[in-house]
Structure formats: C-alpha cells, structure tokens
TIKOL-872286 format. One line per field, with one value per atom (N, C-alpha, C, O, CB): residue in one letter; x, y, z; residue number from 0; atom name. Coordinates in nm, 3 decimals. Glycine has a CB too. Layout:
BEGIN
aa: [a|...];
x: [X|...];
y: [Y|...];
z: [Z|...];
i: [NUM|...];
at: [CA|...];
//
This chain:
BEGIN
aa: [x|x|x|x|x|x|x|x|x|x|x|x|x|x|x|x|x|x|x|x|x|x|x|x|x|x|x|x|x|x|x|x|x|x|x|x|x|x|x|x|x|x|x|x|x|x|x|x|x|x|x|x|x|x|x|x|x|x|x|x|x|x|x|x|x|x|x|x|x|x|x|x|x|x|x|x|x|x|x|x|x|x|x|x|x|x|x|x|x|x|x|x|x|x|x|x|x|x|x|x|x|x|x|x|x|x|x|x|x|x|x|x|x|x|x|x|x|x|x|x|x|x|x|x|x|x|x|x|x|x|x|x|x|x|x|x|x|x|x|x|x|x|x|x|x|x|x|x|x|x|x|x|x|x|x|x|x|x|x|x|x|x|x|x|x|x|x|x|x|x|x|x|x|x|x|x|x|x|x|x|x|x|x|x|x|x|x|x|x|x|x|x|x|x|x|x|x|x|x|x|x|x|x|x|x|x|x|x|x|x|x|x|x|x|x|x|x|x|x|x|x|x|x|x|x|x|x|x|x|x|x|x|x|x|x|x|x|x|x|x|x|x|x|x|x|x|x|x|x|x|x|x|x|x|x|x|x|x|x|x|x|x|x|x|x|x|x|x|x|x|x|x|x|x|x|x|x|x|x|x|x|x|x|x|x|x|x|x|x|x|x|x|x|x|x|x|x|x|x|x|x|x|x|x|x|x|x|x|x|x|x|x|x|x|x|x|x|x|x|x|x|x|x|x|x|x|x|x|x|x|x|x|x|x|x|x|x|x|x|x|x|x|x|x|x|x|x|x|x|x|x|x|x|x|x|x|x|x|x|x|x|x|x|x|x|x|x|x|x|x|x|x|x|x|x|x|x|x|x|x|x|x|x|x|x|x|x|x|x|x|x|x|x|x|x|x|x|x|x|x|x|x|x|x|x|x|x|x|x|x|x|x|x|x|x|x|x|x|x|x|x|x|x|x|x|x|x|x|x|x|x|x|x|x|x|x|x|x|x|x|x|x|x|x|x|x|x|x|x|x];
x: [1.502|1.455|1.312|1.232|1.462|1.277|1.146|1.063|1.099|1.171|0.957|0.838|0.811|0.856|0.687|0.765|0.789|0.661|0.667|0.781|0.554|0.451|0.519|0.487|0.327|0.605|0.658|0.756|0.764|0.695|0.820|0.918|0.847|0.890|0.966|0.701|0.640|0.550|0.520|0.578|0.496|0.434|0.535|0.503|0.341|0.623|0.753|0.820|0.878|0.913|0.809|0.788|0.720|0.760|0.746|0.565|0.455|0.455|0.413|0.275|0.494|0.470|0.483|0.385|0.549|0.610|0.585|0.506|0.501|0.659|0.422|0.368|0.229|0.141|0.411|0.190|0.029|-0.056|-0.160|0.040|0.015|-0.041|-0.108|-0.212|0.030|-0.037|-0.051|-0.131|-0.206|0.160|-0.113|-0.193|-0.300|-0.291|-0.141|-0.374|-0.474|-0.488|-0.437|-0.528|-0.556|-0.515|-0.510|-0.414|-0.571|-0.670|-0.723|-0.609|-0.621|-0.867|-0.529|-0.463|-0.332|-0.279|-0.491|-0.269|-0.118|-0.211|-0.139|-0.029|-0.313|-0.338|-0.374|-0.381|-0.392|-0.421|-0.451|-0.300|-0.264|-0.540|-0.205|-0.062|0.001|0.049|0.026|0.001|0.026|-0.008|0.060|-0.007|-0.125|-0.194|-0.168|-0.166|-0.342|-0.149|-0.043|0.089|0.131|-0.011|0.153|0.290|0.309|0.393|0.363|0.214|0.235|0.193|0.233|0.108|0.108|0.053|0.085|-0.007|-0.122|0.202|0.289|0.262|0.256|0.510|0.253|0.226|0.106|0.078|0.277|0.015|-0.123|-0.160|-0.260|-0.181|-0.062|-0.092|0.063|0.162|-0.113|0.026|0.105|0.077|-0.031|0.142|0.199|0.238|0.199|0.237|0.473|0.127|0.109|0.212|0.270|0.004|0.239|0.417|0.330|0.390|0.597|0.180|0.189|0.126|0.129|0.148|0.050|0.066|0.082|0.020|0.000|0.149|0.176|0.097|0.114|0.202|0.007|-0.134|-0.107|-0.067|-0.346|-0.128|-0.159|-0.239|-0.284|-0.164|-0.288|-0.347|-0.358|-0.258|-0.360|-0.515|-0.470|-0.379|-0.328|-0.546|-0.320|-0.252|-0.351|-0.295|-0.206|-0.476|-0.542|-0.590|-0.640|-0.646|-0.570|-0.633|-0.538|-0.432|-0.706|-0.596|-0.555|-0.515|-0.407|-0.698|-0.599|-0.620|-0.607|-0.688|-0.884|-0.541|-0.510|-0.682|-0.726|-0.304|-0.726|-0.860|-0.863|-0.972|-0.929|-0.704|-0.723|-0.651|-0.665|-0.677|-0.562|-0.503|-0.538|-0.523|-0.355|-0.585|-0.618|-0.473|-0.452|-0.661|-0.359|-0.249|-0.270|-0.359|-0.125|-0.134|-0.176|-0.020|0.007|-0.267|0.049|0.225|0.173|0.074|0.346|0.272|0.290|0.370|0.381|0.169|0.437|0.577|0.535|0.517|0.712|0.520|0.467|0.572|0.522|0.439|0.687|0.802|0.768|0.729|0.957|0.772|0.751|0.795|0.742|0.806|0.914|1.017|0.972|1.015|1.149|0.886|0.843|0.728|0.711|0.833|0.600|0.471|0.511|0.474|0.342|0.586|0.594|0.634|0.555|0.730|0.749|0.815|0.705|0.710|0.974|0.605|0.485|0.395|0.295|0.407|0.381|0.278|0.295|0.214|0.266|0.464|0.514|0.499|0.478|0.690|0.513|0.556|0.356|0.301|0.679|0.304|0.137|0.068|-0.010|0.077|0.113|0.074|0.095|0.000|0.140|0.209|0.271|0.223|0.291|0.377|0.108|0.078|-0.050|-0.111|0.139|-0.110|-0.287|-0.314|-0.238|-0.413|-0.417|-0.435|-0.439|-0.509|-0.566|-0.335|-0.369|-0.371|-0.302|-0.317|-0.463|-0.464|-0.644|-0.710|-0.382|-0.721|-0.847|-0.893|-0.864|-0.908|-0.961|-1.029|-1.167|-1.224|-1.003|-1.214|-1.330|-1.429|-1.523|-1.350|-1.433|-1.522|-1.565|-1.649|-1.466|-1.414|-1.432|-1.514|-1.569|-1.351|-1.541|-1.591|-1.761|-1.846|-1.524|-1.771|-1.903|-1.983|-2.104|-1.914];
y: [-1.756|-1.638|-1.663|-1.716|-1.511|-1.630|-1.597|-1.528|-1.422|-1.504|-1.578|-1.494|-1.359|-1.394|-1.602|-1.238|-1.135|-1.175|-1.129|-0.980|-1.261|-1.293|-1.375|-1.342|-1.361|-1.473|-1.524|-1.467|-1.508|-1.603|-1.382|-1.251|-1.191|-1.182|-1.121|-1.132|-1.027|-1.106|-1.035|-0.931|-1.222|-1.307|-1.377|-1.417|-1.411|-1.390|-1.418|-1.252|-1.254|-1.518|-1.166|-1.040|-1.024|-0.975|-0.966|-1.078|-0.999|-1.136|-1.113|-0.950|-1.251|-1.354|-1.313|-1.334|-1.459|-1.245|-1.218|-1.128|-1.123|-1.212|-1.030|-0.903|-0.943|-0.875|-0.750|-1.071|-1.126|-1.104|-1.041|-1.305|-1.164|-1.146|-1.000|-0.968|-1.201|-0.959|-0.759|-0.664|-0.575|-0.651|-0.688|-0.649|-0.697|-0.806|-0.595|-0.632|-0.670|-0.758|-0.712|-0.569|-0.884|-0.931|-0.874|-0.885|-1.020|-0.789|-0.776|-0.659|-0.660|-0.759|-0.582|-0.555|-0.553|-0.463|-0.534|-0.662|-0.761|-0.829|-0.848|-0.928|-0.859|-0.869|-0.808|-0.855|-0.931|-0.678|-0.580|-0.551|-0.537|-0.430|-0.545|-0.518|-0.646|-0.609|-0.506|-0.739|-0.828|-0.846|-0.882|-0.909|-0.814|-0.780|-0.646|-0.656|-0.782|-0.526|-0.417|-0.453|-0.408|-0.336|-0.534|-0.537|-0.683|-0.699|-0.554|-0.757|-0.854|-0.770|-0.789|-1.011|-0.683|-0.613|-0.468|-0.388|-0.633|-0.432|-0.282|-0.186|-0.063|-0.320|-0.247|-0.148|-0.119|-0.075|-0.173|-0.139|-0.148|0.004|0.067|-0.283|0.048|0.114|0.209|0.179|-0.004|0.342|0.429|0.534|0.581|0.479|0.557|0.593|0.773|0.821|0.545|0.836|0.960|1.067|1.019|0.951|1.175|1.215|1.336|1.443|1.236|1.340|1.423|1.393|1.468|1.533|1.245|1.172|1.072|1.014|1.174|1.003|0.827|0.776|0.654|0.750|0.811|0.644|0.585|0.634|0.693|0.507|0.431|0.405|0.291|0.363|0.464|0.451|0.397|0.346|0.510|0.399|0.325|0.350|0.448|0.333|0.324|0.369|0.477|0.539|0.239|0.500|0.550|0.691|0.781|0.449|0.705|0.809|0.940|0.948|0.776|1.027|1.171|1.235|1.287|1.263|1.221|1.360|1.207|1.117|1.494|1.220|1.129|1.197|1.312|1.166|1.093|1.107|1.140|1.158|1.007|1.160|1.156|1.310|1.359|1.025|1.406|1.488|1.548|1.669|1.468|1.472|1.637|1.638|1.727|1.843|1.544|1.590|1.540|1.458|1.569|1.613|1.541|1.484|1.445|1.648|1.489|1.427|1.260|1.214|1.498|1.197|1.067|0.993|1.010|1.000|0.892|0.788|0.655|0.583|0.801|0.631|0.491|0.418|0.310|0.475|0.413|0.286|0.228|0.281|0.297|0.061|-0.035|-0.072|-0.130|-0.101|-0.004|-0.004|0.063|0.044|0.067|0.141|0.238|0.210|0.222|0.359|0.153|0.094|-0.041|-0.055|0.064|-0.145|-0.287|-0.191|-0.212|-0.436|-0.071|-0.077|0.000|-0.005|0.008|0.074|0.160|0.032|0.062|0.337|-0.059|-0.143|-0.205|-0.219|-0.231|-0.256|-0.330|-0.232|-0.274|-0.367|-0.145|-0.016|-0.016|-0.069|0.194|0.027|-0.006|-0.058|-0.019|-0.046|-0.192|-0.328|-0.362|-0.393|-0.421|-0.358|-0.378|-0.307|-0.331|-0.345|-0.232|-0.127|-0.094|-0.089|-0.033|-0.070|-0.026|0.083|0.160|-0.071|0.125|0.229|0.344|0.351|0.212|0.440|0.595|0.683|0.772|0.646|0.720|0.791|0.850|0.751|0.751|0.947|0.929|0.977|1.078|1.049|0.867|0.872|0.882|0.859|0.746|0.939|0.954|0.861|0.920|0.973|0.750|0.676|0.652|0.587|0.552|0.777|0.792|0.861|0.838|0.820|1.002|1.068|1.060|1.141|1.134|0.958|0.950|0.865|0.845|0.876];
z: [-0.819|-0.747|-0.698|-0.776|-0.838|-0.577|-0.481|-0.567|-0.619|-0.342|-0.586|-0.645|-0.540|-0.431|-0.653|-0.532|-0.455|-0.332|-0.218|-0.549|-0.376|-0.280|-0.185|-0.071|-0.339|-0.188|-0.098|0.003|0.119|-0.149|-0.042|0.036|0.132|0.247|-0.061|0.085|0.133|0.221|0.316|0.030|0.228|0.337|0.418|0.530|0.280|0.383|0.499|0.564|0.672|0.393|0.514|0.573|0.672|0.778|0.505|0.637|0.719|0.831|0.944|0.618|0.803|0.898|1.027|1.100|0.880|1.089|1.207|1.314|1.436|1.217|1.165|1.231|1.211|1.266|1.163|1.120|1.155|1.317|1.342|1.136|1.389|1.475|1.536|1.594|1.532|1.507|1.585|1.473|1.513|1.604|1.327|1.262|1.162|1.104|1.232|1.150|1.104|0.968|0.866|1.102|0.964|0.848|0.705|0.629|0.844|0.666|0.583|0.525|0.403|0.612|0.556|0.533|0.506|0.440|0.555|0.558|0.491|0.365|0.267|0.635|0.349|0.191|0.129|0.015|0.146|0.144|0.029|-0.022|-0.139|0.082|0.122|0.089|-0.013|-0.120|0.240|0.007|-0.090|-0.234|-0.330|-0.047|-0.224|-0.363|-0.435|-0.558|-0.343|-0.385|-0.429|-0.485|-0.592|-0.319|-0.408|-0.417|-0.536|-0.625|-0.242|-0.500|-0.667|-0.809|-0.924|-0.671|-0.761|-0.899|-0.876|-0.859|-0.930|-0.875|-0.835|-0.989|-0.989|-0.801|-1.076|-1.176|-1.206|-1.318|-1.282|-1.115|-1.116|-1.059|-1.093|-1.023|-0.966|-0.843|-0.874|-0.941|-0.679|-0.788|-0.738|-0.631|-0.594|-0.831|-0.592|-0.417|-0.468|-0.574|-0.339|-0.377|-0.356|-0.285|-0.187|-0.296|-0.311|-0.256|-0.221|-0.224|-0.388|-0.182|-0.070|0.055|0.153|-0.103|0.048|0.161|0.160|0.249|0.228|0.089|0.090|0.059|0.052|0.197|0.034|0.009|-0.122|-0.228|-0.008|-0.098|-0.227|-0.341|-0.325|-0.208|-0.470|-0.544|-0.663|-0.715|-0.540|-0.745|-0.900|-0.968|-0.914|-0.996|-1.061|-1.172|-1.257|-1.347|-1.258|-1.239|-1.325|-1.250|-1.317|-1.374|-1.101|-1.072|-1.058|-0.996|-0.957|-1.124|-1.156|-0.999|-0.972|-1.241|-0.929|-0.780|-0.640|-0.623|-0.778|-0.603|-0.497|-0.397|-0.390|-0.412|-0.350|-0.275|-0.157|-0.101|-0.270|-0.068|0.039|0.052|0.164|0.109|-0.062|0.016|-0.126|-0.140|0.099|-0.235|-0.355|-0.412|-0.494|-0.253|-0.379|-0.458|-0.557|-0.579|-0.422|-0.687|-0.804|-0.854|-0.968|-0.922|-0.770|-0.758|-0.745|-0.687|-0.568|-0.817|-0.763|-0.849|-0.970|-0.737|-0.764|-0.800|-0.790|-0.692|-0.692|-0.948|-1.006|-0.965|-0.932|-1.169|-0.948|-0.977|-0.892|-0.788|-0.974|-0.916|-0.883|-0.707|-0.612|-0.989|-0.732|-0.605|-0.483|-0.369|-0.640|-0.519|-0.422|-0.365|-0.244|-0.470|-0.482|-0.410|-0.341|-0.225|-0.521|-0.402|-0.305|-0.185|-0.093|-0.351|-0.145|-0.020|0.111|0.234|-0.045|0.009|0.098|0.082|0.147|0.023|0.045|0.057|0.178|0.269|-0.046|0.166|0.292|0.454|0.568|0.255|0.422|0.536|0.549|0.646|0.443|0.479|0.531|0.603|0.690|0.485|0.547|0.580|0.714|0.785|0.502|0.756|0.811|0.997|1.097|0.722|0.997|1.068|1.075|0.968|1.032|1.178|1.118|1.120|1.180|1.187|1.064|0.984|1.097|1.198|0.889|1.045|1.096|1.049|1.098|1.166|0.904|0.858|0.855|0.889|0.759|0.834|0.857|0.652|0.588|1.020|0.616|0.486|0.531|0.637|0.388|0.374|0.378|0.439|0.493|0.276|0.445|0.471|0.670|0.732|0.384|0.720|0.848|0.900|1.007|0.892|0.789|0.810|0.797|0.834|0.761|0.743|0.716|0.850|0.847|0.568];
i: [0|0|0|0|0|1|1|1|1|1|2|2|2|2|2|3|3|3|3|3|4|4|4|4|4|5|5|5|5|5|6|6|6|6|6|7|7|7|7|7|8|8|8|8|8|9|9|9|9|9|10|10|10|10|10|11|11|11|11|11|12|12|12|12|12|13|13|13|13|13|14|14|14|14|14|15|15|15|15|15|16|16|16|16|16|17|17|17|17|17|18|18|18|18|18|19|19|19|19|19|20|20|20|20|20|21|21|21|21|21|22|22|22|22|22|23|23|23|23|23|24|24|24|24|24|25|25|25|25|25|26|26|26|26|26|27|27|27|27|27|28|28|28|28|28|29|29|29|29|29|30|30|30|30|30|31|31|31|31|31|32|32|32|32|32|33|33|33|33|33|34|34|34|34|34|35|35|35|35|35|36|36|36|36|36|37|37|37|37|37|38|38|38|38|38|39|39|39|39|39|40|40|40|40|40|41|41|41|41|41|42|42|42|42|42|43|43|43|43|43|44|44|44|44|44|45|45|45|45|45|46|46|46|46|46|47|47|47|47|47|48|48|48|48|48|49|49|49|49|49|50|50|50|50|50|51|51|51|51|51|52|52|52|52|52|53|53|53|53|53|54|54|54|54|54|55|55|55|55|55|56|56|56|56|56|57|57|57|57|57|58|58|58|58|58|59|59|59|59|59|60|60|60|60|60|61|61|61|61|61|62|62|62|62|62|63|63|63|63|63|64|64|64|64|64|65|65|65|65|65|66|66|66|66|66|67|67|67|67|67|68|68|68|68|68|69|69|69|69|69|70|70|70|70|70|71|71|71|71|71|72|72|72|72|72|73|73|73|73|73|74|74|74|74|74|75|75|75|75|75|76|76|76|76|76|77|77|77|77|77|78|78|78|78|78|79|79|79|79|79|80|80|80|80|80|81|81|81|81|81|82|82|82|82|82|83|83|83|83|83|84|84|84|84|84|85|85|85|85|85|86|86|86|86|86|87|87|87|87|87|88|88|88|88|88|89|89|89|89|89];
at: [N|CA|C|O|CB|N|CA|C|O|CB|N|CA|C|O|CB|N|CA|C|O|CB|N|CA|C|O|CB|N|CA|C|O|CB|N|CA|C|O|CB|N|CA|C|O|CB|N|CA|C|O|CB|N|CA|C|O|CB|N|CA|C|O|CB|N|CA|C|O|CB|N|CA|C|O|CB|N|CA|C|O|CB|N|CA|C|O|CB|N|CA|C|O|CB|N|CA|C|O|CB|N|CA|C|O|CB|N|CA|C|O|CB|N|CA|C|O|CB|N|CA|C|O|CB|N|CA|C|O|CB|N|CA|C|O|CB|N|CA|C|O|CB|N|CA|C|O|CB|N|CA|C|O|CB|N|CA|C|O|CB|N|CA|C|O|CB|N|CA|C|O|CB|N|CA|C|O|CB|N|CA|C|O|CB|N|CA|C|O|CB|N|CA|C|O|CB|N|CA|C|O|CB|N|CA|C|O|CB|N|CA|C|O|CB|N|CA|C|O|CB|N|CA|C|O|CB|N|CA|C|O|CB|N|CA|C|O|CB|N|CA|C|O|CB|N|CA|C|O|CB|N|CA|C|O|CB|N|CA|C|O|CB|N|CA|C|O|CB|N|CA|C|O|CB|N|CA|C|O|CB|N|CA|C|O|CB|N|CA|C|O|CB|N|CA|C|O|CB|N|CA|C|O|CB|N|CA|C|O|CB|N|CA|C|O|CB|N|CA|C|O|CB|N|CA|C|O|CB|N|CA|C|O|CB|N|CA|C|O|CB|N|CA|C|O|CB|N|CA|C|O|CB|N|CA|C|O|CB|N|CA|C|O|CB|N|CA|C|O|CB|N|CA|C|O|CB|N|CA|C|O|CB|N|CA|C|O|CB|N|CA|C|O|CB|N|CA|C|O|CB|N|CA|C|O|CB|N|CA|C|O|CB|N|CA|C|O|CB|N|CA|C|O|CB|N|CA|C|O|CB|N|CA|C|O|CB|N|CA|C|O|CB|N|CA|C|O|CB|N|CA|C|O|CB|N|CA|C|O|CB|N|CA|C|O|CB|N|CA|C|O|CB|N|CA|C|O|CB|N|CA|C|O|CB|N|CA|C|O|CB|N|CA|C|O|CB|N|CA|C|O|CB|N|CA|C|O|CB|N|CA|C|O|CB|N|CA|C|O|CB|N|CA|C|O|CB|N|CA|C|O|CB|N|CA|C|O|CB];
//
C-alpha cells in the first residue's frame, strides 16, 4: 500500500500549476498528520485537534475523523483561498 503522501501529491500533481504551492503543502501536511487536526461543520476550515471555538466562524461543532480532514484538506488544497480570515482583515 501507497503511503497517503504519495496519493495526495499525485493528486495535487496536476493542479500545481494553477494553485498555489504553499498550500498543496500545508494540505499535505494535514492529511499525513489527520489526527492532528479537525474539520469545522460550520464552515469547513480546518483546525487543531486542540482548539475549542473554530477562529473563523465561533463554531464549536467539529468532525475529527481522519476521513474527513485528508478529504477537506484535498478539496482546500486543491483551490485558492476564498474564504476571508482574520489576518485579511487586518
């Protein structure tokens, strides 16, 4: 069996070009270390395993399984960013 980093960079291989790098590797690095992190279910983002209040919408829902952050990591990644975080606002 494929280690999941090799899946997920043969994934992103064809969409390198169009998106941004720095982000097919934060996505990679999510998705090798998926129990690290969990998906927010009231806006998708992605967060620690440790944080209580998701930072971008104040929810406090979220779906640790593994299955779900590699597939929002991939779906992320995969795309540049349109969501506006704090750091836009500043």
């Amino acid at each position: 069996m494929y280690p999941i980093r090799f899946f997920l960079r043969s994934y992103f291989s064809e969409i390198t070009m169009n998106a941004n790098e720095s982000r097919i590797d934060k996505a990679l690095k999510i998705a090798a270390n998926a129990s690290d992190y969990k998906v927010c279910e009231g806006c998708d983002s992605i967060v620690s395993i440790g944080s209580v209040l998701c930072p971008n919408c104040h929810s406090f829902r979220f779906d640790e399984s593994r299955t779900r952050v590699i597939s929002q990591a991939m779906l992320l990644g995969s795309r540049e960013q349109n969501s506006v975080t704090a750091s836009d606002l500043m």
